[in-house]
Structure formats: C-alpha cells, structure tokens
C-alpha positions as CSV (number, residue, x, y, z in Angstrom):
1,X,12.7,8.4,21.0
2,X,15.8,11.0,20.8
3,X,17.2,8.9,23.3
4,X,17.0,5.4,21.2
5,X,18.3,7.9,18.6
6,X,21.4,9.0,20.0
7,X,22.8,5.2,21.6
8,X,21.8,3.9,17.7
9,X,23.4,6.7,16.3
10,X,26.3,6.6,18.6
11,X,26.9,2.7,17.8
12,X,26.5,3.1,14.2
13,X,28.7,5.5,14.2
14,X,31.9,3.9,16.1
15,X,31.3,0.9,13.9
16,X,31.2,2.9,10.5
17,X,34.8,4.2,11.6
18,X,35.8,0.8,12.4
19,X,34.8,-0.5,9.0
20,X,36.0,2.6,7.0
21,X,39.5,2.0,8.8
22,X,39.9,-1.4,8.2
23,X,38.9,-0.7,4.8
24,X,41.6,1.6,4.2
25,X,44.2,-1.0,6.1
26,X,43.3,-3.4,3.4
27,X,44.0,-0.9,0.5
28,X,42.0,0.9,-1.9
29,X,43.6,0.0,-4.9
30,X,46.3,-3.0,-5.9
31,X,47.8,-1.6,-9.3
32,X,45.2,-0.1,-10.8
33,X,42.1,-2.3,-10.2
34,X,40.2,-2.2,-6.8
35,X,41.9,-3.5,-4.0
36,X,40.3,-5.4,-1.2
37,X,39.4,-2.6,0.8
38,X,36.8,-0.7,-1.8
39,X,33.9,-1.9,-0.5
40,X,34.6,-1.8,3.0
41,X,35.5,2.2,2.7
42,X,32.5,3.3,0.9
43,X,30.2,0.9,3.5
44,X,31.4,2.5,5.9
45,X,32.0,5.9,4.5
46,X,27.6,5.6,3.9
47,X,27.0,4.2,7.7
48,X,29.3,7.3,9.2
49,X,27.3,9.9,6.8
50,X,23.5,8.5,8.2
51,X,24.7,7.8,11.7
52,X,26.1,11.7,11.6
53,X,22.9,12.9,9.9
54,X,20.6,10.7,12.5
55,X,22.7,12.0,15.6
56,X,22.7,15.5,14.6
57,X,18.6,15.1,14.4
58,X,18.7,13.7,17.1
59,X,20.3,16.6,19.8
60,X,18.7,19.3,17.6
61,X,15.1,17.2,18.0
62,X,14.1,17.8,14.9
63,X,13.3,14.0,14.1
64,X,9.9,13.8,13.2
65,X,8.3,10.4,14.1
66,X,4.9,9.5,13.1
67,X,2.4,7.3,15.0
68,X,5.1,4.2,16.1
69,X,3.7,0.6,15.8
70,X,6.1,-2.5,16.1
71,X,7.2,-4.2,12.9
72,X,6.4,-7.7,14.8
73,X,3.1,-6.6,15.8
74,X,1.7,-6.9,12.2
75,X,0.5,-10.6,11.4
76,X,2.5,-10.5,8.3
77,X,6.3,-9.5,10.6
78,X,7.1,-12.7,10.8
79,X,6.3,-14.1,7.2
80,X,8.1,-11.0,5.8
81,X,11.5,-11.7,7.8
82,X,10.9,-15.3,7.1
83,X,10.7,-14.9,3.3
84,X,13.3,-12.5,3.1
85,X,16.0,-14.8,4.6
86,X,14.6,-17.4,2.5
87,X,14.9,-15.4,-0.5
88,X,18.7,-14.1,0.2
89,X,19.4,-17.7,1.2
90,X,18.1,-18.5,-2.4
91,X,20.2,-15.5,-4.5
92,X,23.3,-17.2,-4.5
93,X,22.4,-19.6,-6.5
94,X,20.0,-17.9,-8.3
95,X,23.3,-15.3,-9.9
96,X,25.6,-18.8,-10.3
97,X,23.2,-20.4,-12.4
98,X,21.2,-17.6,-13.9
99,X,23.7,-14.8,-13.9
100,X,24.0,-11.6,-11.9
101,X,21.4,-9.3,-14.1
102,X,18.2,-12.0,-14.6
103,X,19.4,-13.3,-10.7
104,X,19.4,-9.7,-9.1
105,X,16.0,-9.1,-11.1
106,X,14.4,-11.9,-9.7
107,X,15.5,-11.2,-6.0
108,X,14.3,-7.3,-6.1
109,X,11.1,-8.4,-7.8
110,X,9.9,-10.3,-5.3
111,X,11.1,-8.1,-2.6
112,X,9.6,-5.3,-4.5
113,X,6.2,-7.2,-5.2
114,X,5.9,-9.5,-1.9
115,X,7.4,-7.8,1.3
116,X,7.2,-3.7,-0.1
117,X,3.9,-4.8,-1.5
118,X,3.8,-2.5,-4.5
119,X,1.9,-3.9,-8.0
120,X,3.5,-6.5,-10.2
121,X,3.8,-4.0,-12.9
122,X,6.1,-1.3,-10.2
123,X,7.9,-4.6,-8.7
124,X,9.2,-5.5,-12.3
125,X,10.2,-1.6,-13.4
126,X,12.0,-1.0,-10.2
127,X,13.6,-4.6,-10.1
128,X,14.8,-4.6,-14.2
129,X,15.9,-0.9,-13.6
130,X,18.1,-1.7,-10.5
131,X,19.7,-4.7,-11.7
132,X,20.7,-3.1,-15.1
133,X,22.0,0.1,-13.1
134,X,24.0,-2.8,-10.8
135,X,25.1,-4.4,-14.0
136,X,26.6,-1.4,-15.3
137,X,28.2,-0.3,-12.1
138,X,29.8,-3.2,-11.1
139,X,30.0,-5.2,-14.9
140,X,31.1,-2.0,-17.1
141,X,32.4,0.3,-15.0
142,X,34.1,-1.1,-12.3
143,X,35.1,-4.4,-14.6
144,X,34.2,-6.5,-11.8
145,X,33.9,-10.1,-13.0
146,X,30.2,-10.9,-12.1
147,X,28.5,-14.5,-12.7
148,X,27.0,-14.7,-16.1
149,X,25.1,-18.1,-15.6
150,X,23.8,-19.8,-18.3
151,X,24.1,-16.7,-20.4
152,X,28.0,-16.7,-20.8
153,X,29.0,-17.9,-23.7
C-alpha cells in the first residue's frame, strides 16, 4: 500500500501547490476584506500539509493499515454515494431558502445520522454544533454575507 501511498501523495501534492499558487495570483486581500484568493490558499495550504504528512508516512512505512475491504463491496456503497450527491445536489437550495445555519444543520444531520451512521441524538449535536461554529466563522468573523433564508428580516 506504501506504493498507492506515495503516487496519491505525490498527486495531491503537485495539485495543492497548484491551487495554493493560483490562490495567491488572485490576491489575498482587496482593501481590507478577503480577496478572491482566500479560499483557494488555505485549500490548498490543508491538501499540501496531509499530502506532506501522508508521503512522509509513506517512505518511513510507518502507515498502519488495518484489515482493507473496498468501500463498493458493502451493499450499502452505492446507496451512500447515491444519497450523498443527492443530498449536496439538494443544499443549495436548502441555505437559499432556509438560510445558511438551519440549511448547513440539515445537510450534516443527515450525513451525520444516515451515511456515518451514528444515533439521531449524536447526528443532531454534531450537526447544530458545526453549523453554529460555520456561522460564526464565516457570518461574524469573516463578515462574509451568507444566505439568511426566510429568517432575514
């Protein structure tokens, strides 16, 4: 598996450059609110940081795979991938009409509850605590203008 590793690594890699630099072409900053190139840097900035971390594990073998079984072997492979484009498909509309916090919560709950599989009860915690720690991050402290559906008044 080293070897799968290393050409994954190696390709995340060279494409995390290529997204950090294009990101920094575009510009950080225009005056002093983000500029167009913010969330292209730190995408790529993430994707350079794992690929590193991955390749290093991978020439010092220390990667530590457990027993390996194909994500399409299960019965439920398909229905998960199926459901999950469906439900991205879906979150568009549901932040335009609903707004970004109740929108976001729905998407993560049922990605929580129905493809992760954990209990309603972990689904809803982990879904309302990620999309008010989005809110914030995005809403308050980046001042990015996020859809406030039917809640903006």
């Amino acid at each position: 598996m080293n070897r799968l590793d290393r050409i994954s690594a190696i390709f995340s890699l060279v494409l995390g450059v290529a997204v950090l630099s294009q990101g920094v072409r575009l510009g950080l900053k225009v005056n002093l609110d983000m500029g167009p190139g913010f969330l292209p840097v730190v995408v790529g900035g993430i994707l350079v940081i794992l690929a590193t971390v991955l390749l290093a594990q991978s020439l010092i073998g220390k990667v530590e795979a457990g027993p390996q079984s194909s994500f399409w072997a299960h019965p439920h492979g398909w229905k998960a991938v199926t459901l999950t484009l469906a439900d991205a498909a879906l979150y568009p509309f549901l932040i335009f009409y609903m707004g970004f916090p109740v929108g976001t919560f729905l998407l993560l709950l049922f990605l929580f509850a129905v493809i992760a599989r954990l209990p309603w009860w972990q689904s809803g915690i982990w879904g309302a605590g990620t999309s008010i720690v989005a809110y914030f991050i995005f809403e308050v402290w980046l001042k990015a203008n996020l859809p406030q559906g039917f809640w903006a008044f």
